[in-house]
C-alpha positions in Angstrom: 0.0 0.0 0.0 1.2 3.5 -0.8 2.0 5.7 1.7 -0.4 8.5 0.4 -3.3 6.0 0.3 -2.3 5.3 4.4 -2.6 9.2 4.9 -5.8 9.3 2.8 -7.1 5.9 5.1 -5.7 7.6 7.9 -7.2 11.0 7.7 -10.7 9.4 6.6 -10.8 7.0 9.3 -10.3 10.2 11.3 -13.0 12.3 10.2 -15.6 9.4 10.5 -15.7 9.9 13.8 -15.2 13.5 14.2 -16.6 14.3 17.8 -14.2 11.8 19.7 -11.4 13.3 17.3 -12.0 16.2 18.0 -12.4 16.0 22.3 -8.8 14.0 21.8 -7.5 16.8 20.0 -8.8 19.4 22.4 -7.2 17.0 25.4 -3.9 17.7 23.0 -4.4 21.5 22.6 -4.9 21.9 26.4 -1.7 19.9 27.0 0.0 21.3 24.5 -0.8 25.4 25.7 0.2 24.2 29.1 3.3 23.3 29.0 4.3 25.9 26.5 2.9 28.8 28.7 4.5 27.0 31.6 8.0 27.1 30.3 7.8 30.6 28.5 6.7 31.9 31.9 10.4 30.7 33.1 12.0 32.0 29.6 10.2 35.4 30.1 11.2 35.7 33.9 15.0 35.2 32.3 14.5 37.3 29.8 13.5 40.3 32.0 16.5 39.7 34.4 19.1 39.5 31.1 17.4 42.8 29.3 17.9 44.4 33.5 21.3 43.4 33.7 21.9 44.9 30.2 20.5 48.4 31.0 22.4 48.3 34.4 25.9 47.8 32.4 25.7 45.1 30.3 26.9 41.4 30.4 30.5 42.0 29.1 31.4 44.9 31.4 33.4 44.2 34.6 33.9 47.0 37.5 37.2 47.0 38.9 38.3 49.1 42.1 41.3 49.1 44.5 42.3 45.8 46.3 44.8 44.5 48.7 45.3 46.5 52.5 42.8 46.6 54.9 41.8 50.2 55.0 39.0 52.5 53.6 38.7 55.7 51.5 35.8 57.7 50.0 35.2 59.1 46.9 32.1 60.6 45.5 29.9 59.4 48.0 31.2 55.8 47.2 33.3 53.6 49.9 35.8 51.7 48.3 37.1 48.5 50.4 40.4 47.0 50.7 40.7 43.4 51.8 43.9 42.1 52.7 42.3 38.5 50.8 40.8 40.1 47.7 44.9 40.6 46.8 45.7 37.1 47.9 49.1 38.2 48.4 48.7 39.1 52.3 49.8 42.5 51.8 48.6 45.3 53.9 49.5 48.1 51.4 46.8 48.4 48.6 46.8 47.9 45.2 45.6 51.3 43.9 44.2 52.1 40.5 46.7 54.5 38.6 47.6 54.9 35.3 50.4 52.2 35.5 47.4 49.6 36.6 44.9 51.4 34.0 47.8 50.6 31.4 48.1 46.7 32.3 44.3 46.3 32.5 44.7 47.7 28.6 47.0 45.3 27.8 45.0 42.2 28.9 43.0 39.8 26.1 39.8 40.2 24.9 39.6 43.8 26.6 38.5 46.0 24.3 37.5 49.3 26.6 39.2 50.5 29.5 38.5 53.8 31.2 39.2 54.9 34.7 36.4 56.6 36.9 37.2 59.4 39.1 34.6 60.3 41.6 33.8 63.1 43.5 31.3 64.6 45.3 30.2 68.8 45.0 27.7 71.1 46.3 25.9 72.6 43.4 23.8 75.7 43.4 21.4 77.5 41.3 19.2 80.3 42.3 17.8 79.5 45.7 18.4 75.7 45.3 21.5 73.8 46.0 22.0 69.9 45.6 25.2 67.3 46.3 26.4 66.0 42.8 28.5 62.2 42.5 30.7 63.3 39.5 31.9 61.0 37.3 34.9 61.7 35.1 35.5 59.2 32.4 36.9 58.7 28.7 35.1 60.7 26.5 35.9 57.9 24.2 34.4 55.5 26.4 31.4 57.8 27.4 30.3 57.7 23.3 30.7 53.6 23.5 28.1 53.2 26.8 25.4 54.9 24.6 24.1 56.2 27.1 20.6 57.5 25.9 20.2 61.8 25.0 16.9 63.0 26.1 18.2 66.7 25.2 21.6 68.1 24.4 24.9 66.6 23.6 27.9 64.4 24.9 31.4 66.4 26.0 33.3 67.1 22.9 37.4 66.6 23.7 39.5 69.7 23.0 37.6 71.7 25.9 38.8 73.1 28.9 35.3 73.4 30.7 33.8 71.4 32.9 31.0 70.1 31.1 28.1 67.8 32.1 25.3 64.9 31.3 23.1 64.6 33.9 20.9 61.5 34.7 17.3 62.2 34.3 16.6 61.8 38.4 19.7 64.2 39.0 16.9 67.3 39.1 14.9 65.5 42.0 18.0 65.7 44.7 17.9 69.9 44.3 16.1 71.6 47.4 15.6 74.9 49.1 17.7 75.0 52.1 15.5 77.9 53.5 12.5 76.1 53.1 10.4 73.2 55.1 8.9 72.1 51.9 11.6 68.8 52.2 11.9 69.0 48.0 10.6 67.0 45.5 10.0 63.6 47.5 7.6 65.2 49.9 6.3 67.7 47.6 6.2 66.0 44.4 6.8 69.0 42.3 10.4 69.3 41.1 12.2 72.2 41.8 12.9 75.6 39.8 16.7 74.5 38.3 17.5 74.3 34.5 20.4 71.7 34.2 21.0 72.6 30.5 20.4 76.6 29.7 22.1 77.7 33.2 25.1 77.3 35.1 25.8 76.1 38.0 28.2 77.2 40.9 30.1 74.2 42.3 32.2 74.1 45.3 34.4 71.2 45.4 35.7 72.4 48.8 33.2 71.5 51.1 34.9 71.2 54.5 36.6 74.7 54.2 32.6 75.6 52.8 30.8 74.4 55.8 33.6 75.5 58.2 33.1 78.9 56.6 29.7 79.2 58.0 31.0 79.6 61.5 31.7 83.1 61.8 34.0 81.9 64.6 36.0 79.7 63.0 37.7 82.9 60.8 37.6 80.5 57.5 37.3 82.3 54.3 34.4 80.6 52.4 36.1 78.5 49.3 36.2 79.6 45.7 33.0 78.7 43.0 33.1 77.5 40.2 31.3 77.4 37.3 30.3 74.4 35.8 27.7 74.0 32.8 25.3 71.4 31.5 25.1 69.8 27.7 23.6 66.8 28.2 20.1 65.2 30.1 19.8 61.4 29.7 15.9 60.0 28.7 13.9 59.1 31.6 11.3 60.5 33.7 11.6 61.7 37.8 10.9 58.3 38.9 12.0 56.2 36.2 15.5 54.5 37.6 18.0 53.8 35.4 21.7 52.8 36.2 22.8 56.1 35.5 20.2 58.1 37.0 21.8 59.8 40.0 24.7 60.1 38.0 26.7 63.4 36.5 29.4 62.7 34.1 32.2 64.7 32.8 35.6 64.3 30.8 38.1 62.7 33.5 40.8 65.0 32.2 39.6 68.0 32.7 38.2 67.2 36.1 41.4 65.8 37.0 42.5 69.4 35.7 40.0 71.1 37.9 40.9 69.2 41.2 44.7 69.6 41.1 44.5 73.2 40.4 41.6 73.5 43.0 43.3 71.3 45.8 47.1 72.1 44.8 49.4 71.3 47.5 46.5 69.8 49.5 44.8 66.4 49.5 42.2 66.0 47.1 39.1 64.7 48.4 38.6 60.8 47.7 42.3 60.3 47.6 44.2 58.0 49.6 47.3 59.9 51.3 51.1 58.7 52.4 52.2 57.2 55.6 52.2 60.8 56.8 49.4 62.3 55.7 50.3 63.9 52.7 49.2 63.8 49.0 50.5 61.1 46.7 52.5 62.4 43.8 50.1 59.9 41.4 46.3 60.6 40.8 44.2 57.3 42.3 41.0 56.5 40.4 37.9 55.1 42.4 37.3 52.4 40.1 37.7 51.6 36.4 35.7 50.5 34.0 36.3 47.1 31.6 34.2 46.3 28.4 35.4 42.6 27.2 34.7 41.3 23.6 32.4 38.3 24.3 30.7 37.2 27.5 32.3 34.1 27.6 35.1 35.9 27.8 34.5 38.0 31.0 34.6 35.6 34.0 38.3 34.7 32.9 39.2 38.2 32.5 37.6 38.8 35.7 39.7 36.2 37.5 42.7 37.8 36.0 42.3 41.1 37.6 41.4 39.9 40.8 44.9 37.8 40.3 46.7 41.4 39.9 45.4 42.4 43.9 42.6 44.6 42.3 39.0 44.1 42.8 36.3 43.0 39.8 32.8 42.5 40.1 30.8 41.5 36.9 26.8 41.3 36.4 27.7 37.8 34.9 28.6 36.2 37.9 25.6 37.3 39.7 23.7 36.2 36.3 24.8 32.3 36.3 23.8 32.0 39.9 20.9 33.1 39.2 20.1 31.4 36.1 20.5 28.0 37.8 17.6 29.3 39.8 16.0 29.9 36.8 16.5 26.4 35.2 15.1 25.2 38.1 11.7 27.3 38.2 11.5 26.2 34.3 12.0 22.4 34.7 9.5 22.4 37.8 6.8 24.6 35.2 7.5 22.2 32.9 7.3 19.4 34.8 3.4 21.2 35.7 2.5 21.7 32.3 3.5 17.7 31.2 1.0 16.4 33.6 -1.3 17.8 31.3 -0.1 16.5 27.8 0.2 13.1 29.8 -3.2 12.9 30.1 -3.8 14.1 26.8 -1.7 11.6 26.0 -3.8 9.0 27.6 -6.8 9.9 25.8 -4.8 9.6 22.0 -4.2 5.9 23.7 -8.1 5.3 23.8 -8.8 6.7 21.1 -7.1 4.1 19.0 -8.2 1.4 21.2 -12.1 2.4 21.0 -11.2 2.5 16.6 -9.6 -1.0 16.8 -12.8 -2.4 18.1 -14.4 -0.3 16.4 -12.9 -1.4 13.2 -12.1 -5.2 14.1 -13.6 -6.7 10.7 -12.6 -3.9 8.3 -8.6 -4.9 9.7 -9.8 -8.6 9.3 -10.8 -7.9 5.8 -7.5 -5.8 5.1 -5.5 -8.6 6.3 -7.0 -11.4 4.1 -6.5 -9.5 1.1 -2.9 -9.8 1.8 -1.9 -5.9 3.1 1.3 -5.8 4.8 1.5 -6.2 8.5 3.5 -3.0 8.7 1.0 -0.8 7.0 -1.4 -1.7 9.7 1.0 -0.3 12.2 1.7 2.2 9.9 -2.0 3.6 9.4 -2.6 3.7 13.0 0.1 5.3 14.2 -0.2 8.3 11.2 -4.0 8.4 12.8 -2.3 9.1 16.3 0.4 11.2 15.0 -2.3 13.3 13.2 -3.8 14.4 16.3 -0.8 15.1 17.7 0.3 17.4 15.0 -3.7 19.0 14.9 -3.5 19.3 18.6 0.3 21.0 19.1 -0.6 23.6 16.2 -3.7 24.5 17.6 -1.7 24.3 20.9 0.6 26.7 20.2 -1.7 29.4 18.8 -3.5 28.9 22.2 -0.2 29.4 24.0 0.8 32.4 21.8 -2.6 33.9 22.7 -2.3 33.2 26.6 1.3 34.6 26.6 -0.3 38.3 25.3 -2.8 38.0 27.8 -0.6 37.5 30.8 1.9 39.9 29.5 -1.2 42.7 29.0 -2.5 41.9 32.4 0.9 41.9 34.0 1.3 45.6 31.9 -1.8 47.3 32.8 -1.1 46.0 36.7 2.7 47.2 37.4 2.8 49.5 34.3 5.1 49.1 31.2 8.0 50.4 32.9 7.9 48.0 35.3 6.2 44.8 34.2 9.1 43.7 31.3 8.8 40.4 30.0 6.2 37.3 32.0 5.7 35.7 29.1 8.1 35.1 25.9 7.6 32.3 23.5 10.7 32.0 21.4 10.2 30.0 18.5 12.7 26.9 19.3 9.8 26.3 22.0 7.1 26.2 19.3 8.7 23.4 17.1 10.0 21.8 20.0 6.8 21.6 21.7 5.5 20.6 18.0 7.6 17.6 17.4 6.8 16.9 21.1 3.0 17.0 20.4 3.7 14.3 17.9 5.7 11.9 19.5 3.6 11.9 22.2 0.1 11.3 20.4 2.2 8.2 18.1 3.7 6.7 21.4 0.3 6.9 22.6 -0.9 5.1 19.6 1.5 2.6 19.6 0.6 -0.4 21.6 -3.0 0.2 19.9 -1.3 -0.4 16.5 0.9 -3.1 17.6 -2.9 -5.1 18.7 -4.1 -4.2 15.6 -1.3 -6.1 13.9 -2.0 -9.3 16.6 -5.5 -9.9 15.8 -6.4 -12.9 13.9 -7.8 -12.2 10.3 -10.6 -14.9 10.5 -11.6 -13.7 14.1 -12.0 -10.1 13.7 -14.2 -11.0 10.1 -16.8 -13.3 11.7 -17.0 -9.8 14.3 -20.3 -8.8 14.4 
């Protein structure tokens, strides 16, 4: 027997009976749906975490700071540790980031950016308002490879000798009226009066001499401003957090300018001193930033710094922990939405059984004019694999319509800001769960074929 006159047998056989098809196939579509919204629930929750980690600096970026000693510095607000065992050397005296270190993090593999970050912290006032800014100076090479996203303005161009800034779009919210109650924009909920971009501002990187100042007593002369004006304001809204929301960044030259002439002969803010309490002769950077060319690449890297006595923290070793979490909330969803094709499966299994008795004498009949034993097998498991293939189709369609659902739901409940990704359906999952459908409904039909084969052409044609 030809195979399309099986396929023609098999799909007529089908249709003869078209209610009981079509409850089997329904049992399929329902299995099918489940286990496939199951498992894109665990894809989606992955998904959201990868596209978080990617707007908070990316898979292939690692930080590095200072490592080795057992002492403590600040800079820009940020407190910088240094563990005697991050160095694994047991030295006491740290491993600071200079531009001899910046130079052999350069010079490693697969690193294709490398930019020191030198933090500070000002007091910044406009008008009547006055705010404390966390500085950033960086490579304005490497500031142009971040992409960092331009509501309004423009990036620092090099060749200037101004102190020029981008502002994170929640930078605004921090500004206040130091002669008012109001308590700013947090209690208020109205941002204040200050234009980052059309109007200076006046910075005073001297703080301690600034507050000291205030005491009449104290005979201080108030430090010097300066003036400092913004190009740039990265997209976002007041309460839409972004890793570089509370952040102002500048060309690391010319603030490195700025704070030697500012602090000359004294000790810069943030920077670590000698055994005696004065200023080192090099400049030591908070932390540095490290792009690598592939992620596979980074936790190697990573371990190669850390070899050096510095410190390196990467989003990707946070991310494998916490994919094996993930791996395990997708097996266990899975494992949820198999129960269901199982029993679907089941049902495909008496299906074929009810048709065999069903059909007793017509396979007596077929038999004695001499068909092949396989075809028999053959028909009956294209029959089962048919509803299989019906039911997973229809299956997925179900699926793909659920997913929008829960994702909509999910949307209109935390907002699109928040919600990101519940459910994602790649299409790997679709075929899979396809050719999964399939097997299933043929395995199903199976034994029911192999009976068919077993019964005895004269007893199945004197069946009434």
């Amino acid at each position: 027997m030809k195979l399309l006159d099986l396929i023609k047998m098999s799909i007529s056989n089908l249709w003869r009976r078209k209610l009981r098809t079509i409850l089997t196939i329904l049992g399929v579509i329902i299995g099918t749906a489940s286990i496939v919204v199951m498992i894109s629930l665990g894809i989606g929750l992955n998904k959201s975490m990868i596209d978080s980690v990617e707007e908070s600096g990316g898979l292939t970026t690692i930080n590095v700071s200072s490592g080795g000693g057992d002492t403590m510095y600040y800079g820009g607000g940020m407190a910088v540790s240094m563990d005697a065992s991050a160095s694994g050397s047991g030295s006491n005296e740290p491993v600071y980031l200079t531009d001899e270190v910046i130079e052999q993090l350069k010079q490693l593999p697969h690193v294709t950016v490398c930019s020191p970050v030198l933090s500070t912290s000002v007091l910044a006032k406009q008008g009547a308002y006055e705010s404390w800014l966390q500085i950033q100076g960086m490579d304005l090479e490497v500031l142009d490879r971040m992409n960092l996203p331009l509501a309004e303005g423009t990036m620092p161009e090099p060749g200037s000798s101004e102190l020029k800034f981008v502002f994170g779009n929640m930078v605004i919210q921090d500004f206040y009226n130091p002669k008012s109650n109001s308590g700013g924009y947090w209690q208020t909920g109205e941002l204040p009066d200050v234009d980052l971009i059309n109007q200076p501002l006046f910075l005073i990187f001297d703080t301690d001499a600034y507050y000291q100042s205030q005491d009449p007593q104290s005979g201080i002369a108030p430090p010097k401003k300066y003036i400092g004006q913004g190009i740039g304001l990265l997209e976002g809204g007041p309460e839409d957090w972004k890793q570089y929301s509370y952040s102002t960044y500048c060309d690391i030259e010319v603030l490195k300018t700025q704070l030697k002439k500012i602090f000359k002969g004294k000790v810069i803010p943030g920077q670590p001193t000698t055994s005696s309490g004065k200023p080192r002769k090099e400049l030591v950077y908070n932390s540095a930033y490290v792009q690598i060319d592939e992620m596979d690449n980074v936790m190697d890297i990573q371990k190669q710094i850390q070899a050096m006595g510095l410190q390196a923290y990467s989003e990707v070793e946070w991310l494998e922990q916490a994919q094996k979490q993930y791996r395990s909330i997708q097996a266990v969803l899975g494992g949820i939405g198999a129960v269901s094709l199982f029993v679907a499966a089941i049902g495909i299994a008496n299906t074929m059984m009810m048709s065999i008795y069903e059909r007793t004498k017509e396979i007596g009949i077929i038999k004695v004019l001499g068909c092949n034993m396989n075809n028999i097998r053959t028909m009956f498991l294209m029959e089962a694999g048919f509803i299989g293939l019906i039911g997973g189709f229809l299956g997925n369609l179900l699926s793909l319509l659920i997913s929008k659902i829960i994702n909509y739901v999910v949307v209109a409940m935390q907002g699109a800001d928040m919600a990101g990704t519940t459910s994602y359906i790649p299409p790997w999952l679709m075929l899979v769960s396809l050719v999964f459908a399939v097997l299933v409904g043929m395995l199903a039909g199976f034994f029911p074929a192999l009976r068919a084969m077993k019964l005895s052409p004269l007893a199945a044609i004197r069946t009434e």
